[in-house]
TORPA-4810 file (N, C-alpha, C, O; in nm, 3 decimals):
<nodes>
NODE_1_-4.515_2.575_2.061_-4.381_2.606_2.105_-4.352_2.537_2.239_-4.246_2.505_2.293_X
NODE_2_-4.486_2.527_2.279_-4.438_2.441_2.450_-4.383_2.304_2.456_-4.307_2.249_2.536_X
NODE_3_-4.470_2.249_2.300_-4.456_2.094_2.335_-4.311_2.081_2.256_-4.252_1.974_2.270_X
NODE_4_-4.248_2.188_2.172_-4.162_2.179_2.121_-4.005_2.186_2.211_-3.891_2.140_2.203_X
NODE_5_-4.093_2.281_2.305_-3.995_2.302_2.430_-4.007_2.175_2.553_-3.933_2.188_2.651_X
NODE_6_-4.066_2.098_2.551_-4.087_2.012_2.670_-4.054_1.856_2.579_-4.045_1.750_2.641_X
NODE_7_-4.042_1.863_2.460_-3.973_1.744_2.352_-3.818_1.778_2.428_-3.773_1.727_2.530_X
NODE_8_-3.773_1.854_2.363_-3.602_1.935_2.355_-3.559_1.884_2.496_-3.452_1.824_2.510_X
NODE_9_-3.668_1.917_2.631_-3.666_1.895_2.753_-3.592_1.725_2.789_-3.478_1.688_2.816_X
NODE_10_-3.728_1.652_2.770_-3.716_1.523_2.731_-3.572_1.458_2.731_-3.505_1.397_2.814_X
NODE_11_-3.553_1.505_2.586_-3.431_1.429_2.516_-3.327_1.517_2.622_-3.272_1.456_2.714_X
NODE_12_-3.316_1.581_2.613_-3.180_1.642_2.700_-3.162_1.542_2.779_-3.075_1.456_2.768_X
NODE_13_-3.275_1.553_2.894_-3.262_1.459_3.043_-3.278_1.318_2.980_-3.345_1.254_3.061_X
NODE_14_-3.257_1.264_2.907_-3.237_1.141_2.839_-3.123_1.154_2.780_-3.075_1.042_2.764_X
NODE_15_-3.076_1.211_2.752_-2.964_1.206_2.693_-2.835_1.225_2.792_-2.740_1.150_2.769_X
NODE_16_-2.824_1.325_2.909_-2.768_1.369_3.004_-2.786_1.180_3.127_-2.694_1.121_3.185_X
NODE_17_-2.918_1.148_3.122_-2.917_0.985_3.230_-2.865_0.897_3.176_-2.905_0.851_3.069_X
NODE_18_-2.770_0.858_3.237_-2.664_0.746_3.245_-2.734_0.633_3.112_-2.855_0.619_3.092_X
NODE_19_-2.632_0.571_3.042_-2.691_0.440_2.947_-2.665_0.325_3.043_-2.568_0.329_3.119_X
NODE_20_-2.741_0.233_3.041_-2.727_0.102_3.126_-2.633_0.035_2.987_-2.662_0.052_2.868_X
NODE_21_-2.549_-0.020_3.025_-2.424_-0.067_2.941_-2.525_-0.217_2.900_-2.603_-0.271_2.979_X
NODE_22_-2.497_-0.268_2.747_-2.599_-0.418_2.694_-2.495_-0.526_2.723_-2.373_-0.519_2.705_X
NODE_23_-2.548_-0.600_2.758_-2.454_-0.721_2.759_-2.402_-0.737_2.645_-2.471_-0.731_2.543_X
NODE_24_-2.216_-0.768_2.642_-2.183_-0.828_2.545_-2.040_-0.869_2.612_-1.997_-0.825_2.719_X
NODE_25_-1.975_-0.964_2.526_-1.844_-1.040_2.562_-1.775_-0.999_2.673_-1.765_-1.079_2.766_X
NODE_26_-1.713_-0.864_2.686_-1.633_-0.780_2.834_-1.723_-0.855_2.944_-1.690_-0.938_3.029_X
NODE_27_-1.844_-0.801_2.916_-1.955_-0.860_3.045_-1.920_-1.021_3.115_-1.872_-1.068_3.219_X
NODE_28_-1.978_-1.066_2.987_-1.967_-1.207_3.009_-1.829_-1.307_3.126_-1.812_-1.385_3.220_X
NODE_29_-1.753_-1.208_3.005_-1.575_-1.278_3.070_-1.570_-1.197_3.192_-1.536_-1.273_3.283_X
NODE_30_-1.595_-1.039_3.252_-1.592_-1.052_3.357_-1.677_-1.088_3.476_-1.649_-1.067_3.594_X
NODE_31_-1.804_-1.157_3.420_-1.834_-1.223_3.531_-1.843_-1.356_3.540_-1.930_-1.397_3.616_X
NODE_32_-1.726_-1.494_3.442_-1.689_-1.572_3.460_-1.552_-1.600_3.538_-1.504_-1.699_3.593_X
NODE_33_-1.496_-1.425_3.509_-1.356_-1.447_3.599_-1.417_-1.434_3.748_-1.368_-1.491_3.846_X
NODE_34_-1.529_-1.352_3.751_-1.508_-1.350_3.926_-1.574_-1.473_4.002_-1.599_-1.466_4.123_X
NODE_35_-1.600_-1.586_3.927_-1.679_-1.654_3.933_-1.519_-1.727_4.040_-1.399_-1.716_4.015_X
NODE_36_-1.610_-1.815_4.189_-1.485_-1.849_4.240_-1.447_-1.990_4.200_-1.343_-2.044_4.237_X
NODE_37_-1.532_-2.044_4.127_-1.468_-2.193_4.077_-1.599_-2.307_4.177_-1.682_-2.257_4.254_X
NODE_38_-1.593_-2.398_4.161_-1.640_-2.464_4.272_-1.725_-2.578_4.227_-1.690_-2.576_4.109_X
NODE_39_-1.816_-2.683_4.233_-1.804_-2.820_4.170_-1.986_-2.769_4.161_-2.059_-2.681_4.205_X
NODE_40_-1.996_-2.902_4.064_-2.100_-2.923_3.991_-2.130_-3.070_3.950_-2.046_-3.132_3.885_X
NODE_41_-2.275_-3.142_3.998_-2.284_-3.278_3.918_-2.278_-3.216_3.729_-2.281_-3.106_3.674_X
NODE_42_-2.267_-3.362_3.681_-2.282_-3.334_3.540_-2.321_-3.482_3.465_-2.276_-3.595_3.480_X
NODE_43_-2.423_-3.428_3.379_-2.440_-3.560_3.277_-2.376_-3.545_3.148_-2.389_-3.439_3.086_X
NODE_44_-2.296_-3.655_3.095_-2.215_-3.635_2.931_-2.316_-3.705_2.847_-2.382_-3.800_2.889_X
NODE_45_-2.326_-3.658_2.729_-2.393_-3.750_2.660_-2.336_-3.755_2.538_-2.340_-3.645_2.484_X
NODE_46_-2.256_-3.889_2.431_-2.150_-3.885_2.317_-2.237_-3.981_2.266_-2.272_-4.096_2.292_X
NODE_47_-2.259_-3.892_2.185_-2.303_-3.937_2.039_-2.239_-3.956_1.917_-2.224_-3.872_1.828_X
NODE_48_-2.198_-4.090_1.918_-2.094_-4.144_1.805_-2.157_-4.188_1.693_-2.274_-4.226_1.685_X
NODE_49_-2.038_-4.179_1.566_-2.137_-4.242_1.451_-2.168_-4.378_1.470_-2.275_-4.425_1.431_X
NODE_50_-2.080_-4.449_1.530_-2.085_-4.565_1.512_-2.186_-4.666_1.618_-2.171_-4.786_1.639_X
NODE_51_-2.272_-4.593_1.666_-2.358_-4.594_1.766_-2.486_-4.551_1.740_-2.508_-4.434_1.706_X
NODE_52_-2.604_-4.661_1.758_-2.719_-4.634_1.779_-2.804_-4.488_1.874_-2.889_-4.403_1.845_X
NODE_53_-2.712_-4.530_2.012_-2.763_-4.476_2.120_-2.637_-4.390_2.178_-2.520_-4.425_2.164_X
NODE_54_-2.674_-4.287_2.237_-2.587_-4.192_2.278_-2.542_-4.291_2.393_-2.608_-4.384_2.438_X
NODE_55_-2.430_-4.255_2.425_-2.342_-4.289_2.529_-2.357_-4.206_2.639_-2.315_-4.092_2.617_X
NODE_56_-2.425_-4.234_2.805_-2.429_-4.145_2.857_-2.354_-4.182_3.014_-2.364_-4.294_3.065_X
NODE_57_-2.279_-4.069_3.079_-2.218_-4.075_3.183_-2.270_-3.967_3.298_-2.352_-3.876_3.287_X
NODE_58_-2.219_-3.994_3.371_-2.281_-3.901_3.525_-2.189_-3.900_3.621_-2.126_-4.004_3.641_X
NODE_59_-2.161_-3.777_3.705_-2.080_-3.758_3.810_-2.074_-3.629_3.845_-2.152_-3.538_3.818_X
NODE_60_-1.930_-3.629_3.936_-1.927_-3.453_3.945_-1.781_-3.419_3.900_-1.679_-3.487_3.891_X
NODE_61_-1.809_-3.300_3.877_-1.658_-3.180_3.820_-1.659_-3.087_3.931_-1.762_-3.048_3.984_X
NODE_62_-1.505_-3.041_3.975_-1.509_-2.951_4.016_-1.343_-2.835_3.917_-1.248_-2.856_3.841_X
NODE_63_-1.403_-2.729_3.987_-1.322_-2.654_3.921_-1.229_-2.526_4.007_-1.290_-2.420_4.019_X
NODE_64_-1.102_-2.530_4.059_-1.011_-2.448_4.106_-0.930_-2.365_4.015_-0.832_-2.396_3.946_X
NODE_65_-1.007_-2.223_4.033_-0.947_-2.147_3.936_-0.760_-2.116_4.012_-0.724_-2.092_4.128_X
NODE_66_-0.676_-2.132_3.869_-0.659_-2.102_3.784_-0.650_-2.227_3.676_-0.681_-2.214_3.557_X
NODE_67_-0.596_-2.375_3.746_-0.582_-2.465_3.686_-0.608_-2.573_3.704_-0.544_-2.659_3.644_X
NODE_68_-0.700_-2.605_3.783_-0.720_-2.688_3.795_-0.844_-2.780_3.799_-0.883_-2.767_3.916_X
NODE_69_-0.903_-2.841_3.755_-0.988_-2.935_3.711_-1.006_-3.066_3.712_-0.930_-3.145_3.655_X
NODE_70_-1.145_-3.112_3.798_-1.142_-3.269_3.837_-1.309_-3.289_3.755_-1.412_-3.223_3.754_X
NODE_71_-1.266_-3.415_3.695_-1.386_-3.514_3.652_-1.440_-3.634_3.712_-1.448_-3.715_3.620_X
NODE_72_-1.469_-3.670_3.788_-1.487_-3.790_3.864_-1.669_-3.856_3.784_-1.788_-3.827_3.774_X
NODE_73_-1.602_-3.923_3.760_-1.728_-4.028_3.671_-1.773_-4.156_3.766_-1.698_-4.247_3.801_X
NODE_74_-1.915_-4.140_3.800_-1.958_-4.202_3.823_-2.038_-4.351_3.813_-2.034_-4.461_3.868_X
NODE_75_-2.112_-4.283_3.709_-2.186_-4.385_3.620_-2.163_-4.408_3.466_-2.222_-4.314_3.413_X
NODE_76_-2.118_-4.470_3.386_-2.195_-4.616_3.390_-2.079_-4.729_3.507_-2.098_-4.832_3.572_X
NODE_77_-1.972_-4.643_3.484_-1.852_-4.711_3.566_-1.734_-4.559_3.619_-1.738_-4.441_3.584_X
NODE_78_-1.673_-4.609_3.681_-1.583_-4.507_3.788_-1.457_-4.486_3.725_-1.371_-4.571_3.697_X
NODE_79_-1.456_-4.331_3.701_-1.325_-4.320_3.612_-1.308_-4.162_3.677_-1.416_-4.110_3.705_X
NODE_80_-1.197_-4.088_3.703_-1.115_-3.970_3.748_-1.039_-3.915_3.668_-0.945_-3.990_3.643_X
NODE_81_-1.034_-3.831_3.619_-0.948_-3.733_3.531_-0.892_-3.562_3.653_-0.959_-3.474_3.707_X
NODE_82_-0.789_-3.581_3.648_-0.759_-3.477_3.690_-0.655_-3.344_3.632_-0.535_-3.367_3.645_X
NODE_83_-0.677_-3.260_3.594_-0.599_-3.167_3.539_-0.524_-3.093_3.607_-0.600_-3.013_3.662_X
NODE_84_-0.429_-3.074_3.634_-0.348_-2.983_3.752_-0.244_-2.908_3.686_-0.140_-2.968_3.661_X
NODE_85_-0.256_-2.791_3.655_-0.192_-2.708_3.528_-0.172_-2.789_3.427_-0.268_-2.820_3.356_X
NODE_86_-0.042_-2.840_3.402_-0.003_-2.931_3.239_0.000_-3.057_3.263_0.048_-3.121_3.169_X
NODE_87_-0.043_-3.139_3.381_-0.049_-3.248_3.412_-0.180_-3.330_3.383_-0.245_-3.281_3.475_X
NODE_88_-0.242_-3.394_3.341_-0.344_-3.443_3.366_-0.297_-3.622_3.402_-0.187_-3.668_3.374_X
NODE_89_-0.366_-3.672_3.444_-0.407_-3.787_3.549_-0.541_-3.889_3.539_-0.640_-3.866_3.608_X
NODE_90_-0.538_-4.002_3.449_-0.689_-4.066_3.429_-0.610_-4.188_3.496_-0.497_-4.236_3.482_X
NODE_91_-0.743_-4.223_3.595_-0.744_-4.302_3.698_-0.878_-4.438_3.623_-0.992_-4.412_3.586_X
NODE_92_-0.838_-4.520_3.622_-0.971_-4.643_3.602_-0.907_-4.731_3.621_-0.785_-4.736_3.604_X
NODE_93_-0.999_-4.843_3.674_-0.950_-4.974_3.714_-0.827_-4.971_3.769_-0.718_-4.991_3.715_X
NODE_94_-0.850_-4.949_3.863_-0.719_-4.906_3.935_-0.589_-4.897_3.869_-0.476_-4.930_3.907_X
NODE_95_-0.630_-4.848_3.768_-0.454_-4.808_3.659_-0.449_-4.678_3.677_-0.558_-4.624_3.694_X
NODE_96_-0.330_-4.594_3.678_-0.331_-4.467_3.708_-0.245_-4.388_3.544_-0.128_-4.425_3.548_X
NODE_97_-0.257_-4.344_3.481_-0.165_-4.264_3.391_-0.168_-4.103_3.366_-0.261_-4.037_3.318_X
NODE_98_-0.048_-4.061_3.408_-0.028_-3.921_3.397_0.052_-3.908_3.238_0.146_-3.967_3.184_X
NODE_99_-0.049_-3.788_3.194_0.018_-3.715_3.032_0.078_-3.571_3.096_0.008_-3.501_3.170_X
NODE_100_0.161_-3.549_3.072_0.219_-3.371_3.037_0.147_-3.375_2.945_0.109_-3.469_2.876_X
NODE_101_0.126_-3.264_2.942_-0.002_-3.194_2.816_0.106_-3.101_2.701_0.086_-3.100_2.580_X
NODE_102_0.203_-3.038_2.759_0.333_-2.974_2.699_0.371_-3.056_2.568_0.405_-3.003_2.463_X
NODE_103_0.359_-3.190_2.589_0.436_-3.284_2.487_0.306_-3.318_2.388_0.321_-3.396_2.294_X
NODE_104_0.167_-3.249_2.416_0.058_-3.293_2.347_-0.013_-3.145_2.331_-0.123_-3.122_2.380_X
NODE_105_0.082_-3.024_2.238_0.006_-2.946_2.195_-0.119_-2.918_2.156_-0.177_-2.814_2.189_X
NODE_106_-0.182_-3.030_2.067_-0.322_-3.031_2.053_-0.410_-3.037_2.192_-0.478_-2.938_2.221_X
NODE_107_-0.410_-3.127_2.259_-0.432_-3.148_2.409_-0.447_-3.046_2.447_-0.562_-3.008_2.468_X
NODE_108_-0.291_-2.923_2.481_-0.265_-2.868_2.593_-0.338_-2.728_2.531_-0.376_-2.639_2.607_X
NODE_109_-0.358_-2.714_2.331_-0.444_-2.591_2.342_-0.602_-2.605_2.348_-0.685_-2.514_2.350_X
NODE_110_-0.620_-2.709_2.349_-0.818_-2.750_2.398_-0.802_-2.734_2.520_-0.879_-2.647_2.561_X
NODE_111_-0.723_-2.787_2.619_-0.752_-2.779_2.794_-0.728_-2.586_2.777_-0.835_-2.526_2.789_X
NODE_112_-0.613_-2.501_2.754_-0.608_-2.406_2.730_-0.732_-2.311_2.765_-0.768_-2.242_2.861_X
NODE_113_-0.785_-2.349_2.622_-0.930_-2.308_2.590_-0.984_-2.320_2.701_-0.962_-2.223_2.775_X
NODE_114_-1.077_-2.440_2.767_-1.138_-2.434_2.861_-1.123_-2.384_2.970_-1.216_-2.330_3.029_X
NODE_115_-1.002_-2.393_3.017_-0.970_-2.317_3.140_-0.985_-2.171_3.113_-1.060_-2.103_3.183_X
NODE_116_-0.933_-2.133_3.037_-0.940_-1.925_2.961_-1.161_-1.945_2.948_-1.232_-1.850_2.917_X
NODE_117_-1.205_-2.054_2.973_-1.354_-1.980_2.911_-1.398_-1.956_3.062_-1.434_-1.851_3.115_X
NODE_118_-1.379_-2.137_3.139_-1.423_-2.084_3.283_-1.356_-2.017_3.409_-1.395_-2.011_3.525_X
NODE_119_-1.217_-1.956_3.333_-1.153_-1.814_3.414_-1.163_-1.666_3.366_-1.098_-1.569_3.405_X
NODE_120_-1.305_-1.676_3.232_-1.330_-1.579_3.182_-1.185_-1.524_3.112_-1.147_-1.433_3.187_X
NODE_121_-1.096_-1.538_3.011_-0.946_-1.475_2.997_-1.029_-1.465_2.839_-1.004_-1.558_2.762_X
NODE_122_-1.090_-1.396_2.808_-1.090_-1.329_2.670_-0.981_-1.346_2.592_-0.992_-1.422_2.495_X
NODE_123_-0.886_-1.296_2.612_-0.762_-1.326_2.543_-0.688_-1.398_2.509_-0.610_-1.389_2.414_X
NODE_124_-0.708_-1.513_2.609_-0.666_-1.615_2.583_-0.733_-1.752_2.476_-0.685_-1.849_2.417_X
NODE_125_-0.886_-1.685_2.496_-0.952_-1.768_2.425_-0.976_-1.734_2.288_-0.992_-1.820_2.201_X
NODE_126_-0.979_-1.568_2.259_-0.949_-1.524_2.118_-0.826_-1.558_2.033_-0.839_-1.566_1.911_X
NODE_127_-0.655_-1.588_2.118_-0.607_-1.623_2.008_-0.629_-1.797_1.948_-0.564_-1.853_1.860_X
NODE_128_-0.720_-1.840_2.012_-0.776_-1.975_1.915_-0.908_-1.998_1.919_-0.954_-2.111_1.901_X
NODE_129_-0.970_-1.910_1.938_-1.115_-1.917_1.847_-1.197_-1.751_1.825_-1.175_-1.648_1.888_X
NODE_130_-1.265_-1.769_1.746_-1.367_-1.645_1.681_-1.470_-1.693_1.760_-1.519_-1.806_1.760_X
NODE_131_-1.507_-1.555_1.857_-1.636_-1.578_2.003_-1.736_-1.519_1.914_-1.707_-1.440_1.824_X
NODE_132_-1.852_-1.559_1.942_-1.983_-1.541_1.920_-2.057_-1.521_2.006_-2.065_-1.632_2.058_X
NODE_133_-2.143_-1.432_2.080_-2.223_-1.432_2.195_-2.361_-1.376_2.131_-2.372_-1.273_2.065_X
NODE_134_-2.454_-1.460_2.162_-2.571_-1.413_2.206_-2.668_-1.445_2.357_-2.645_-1.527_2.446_X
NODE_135_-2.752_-1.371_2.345_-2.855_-1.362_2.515_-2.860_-1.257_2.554_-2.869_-1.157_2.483_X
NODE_136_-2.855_-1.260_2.696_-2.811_-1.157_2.796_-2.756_-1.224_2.932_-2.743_-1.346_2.944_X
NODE_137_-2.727_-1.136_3.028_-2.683_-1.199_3.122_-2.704_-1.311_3.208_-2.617_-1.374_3.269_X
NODE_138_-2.907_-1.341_3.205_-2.935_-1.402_3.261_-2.938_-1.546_3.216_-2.918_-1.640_3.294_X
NODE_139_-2.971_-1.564_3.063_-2.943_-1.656_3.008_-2.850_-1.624_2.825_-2.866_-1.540_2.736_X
NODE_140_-2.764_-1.731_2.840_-2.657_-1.669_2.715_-2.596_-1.806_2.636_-2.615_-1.916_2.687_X
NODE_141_-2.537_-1.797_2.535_-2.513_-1.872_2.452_-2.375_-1.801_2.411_-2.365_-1.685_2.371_X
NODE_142_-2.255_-1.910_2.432_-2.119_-1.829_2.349_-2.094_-1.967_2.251_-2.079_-2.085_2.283_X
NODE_143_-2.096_-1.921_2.160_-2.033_-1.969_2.046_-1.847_-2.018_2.007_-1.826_-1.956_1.903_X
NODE_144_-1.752_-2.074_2.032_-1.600_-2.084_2.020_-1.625_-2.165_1.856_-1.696_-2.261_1.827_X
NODE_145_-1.531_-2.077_1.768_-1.523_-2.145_1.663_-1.380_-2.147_1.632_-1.328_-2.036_1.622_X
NODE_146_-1.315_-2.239_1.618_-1.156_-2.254_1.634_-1.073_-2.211_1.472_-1.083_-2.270_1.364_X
NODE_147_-0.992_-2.086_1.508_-0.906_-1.994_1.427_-0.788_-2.083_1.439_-0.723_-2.077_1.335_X
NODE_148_-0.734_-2.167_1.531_-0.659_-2.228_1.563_-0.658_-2.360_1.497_-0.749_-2.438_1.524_X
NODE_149_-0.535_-2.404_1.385_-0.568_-2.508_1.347_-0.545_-2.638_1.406_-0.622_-2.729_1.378_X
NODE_150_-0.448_-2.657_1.485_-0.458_-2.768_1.585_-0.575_-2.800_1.652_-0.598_-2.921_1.664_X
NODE_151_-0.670_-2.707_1.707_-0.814_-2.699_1.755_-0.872_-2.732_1.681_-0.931_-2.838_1.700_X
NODE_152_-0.892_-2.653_1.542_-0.949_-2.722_1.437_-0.935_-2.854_1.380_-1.027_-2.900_1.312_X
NODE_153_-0.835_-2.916_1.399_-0.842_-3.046_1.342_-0.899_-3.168_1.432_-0.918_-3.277_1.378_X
NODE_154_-0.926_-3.148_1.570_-0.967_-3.178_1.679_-1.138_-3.139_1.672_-1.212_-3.236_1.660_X
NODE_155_-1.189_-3.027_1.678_-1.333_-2.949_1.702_-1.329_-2.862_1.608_-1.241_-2.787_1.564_X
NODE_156_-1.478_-2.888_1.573_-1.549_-2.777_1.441_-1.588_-2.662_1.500_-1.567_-2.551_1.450_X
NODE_157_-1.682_-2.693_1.670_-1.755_-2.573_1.779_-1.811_-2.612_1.831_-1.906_-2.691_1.829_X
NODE_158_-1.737_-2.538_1.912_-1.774_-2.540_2.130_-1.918_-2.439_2.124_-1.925_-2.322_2.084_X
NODE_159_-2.017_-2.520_2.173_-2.137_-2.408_2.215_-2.136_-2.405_2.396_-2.150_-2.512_2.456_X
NODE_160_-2.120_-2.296_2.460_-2.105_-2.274_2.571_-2.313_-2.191_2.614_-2.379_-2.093_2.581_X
NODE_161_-2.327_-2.302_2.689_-2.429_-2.207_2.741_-2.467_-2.132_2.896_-2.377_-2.182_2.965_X
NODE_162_-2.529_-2.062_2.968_-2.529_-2.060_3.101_-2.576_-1.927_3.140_-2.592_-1.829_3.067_X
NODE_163_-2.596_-1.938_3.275_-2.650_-1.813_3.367_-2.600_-1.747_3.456_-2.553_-1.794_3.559_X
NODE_164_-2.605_-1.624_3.425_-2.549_-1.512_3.492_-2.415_-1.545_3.457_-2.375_-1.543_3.340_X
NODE_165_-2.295_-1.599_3.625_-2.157_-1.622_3.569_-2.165_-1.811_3.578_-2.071_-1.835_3.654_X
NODE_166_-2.194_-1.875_3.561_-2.253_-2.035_3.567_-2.280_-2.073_3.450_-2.386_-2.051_3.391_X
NODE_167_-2.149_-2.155_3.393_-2.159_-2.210_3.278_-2.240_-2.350_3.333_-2.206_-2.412_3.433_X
NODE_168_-2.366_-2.388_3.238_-2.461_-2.489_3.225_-2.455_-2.590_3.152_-2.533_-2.682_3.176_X
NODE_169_-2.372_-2.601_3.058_-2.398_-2.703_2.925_-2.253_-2.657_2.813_-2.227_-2.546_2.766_X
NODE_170_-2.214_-2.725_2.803_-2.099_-2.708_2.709_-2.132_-2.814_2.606_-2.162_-2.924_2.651_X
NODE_171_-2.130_-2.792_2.429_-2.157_-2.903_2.333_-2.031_-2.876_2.241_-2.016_-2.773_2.175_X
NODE_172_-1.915_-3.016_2.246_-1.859_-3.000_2.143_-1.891_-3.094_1.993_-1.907_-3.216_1.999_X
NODE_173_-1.896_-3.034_1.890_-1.900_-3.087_1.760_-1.757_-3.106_1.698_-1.686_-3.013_1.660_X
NODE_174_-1.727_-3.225_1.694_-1.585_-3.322_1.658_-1.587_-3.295_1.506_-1.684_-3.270_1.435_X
NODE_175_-1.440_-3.309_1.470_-1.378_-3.305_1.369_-1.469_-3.393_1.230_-1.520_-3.363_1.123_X
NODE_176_-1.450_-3.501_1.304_-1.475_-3.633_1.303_-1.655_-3.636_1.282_-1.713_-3.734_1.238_X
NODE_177_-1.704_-3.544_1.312_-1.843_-3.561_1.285_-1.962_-3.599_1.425_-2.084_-3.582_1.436_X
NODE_178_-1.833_-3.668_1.538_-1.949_-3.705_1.657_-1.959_-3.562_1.699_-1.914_-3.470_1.630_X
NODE_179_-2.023_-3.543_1.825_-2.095_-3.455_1.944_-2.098_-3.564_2.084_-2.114_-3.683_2.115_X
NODE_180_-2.069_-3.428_2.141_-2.048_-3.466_2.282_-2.116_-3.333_2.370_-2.083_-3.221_2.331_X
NODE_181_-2.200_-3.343_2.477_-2.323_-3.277_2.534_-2.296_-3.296_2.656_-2.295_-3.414_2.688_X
NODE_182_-2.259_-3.176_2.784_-2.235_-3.200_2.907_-2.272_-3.099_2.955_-2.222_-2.990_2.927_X
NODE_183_-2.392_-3.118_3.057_-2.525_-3.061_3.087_-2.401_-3.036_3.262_-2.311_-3.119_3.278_X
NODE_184_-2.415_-2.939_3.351_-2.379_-2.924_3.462_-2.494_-2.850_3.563_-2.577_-2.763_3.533_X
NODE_185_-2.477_-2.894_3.649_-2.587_-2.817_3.748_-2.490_-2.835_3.866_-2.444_-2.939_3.913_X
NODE_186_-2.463_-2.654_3.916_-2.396_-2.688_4.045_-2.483_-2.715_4.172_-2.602_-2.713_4.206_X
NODE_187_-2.340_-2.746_4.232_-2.385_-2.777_4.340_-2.409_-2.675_4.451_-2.339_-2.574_4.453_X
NODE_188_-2.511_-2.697_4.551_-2.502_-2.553_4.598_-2.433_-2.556_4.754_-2.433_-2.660_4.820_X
NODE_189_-2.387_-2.453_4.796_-2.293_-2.405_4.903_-2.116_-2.483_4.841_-2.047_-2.541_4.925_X
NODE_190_-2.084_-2.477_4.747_-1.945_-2.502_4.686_-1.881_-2.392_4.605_-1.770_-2.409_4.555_X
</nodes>
């Protein structure tokens, strides 16, 4: 009767102490929103069909939440992309061309996407893709599979990987069959 009484005991005070909440999606997105933005080198690596050898580039990104986003390419040659809400901006050889993204729906719901993953906006990223998460906090894997058919005719799936709130590696798989692989490591005090 004692051990029956000191079982009963047990579970009570287990049952009564707090549950540590498991990582899942809420988590994730809120600790990519509090994340303050801030730059990172990065290597791309595009792997085309029509290509032996992956295509690989190097530079840095930085990122100002809410909209804004810079690519500055370094290597193999010097190229700038800049996103500034619906504007984007590719700079090479000293040619400069700005797109409104407004007039390029497909465009403006992939940039969309990205910005809603690294401002953490759940919502925004559910109405064009079905999220998948696995890991835990410290290391994690999100899955974007595009519900959205403009996305879809563009990308098959975004694999998002990273730590804690520090997205690491983003892989998209093209319509089209290529892959494209962009490994980030921030930078630190940014």
């Amino acid at each position: 009767m004692k051990r029956l009484g000191a079982v009963l005991a047990l579970t009570l005070c287990a049952l009564a102490a707090p549950v540590k909440a498991g990582f899942d999606l809420n988590q994730l997105m809120a600790d990519l929103a509090r994340h303050p933005g801030g730059r990172a080198t990065f290597t791309e690596r595009k792997y085309l069909a029509v290509l032996d050898k992956p295509v690989v580039s190097s530079g840095e990104m930085r990122f100002t939440p809410p909209g804004r986003m810079e690519k500055r390419t370094i290597s193999p040659r010097s190229e700038t992309l800049v996103l500034d809400q619906d504007v984007l901006t590719m700079e090479r050889d000293k040619r400069r061309l700005s797109i409104r993204l407004d007039a390029q729906p497909e465009a403006l719901a992939f940039v969309d996407s990205l910005r809603a993953l690294l401002g953490g906006d759940r919502v925004t990223l559910e109405r064009s893709y079905a999220l998948q998460l696995v890991g835990d906090a410290q290391r994690w894997v999100l899955h974007l599979l595009p519900s959205d058919q403009r996305i879809a005719a563009l990308v098959l799936r975004i694999t998002v990987s990273g730590q804690a709130n520090q997205v690491r590696s983003i892989e998209y798989l093209q319509a089209d069959g290529d892959r494209i692989v962009l490994d980030l490591q921030p930078v630190a005090g940014s």
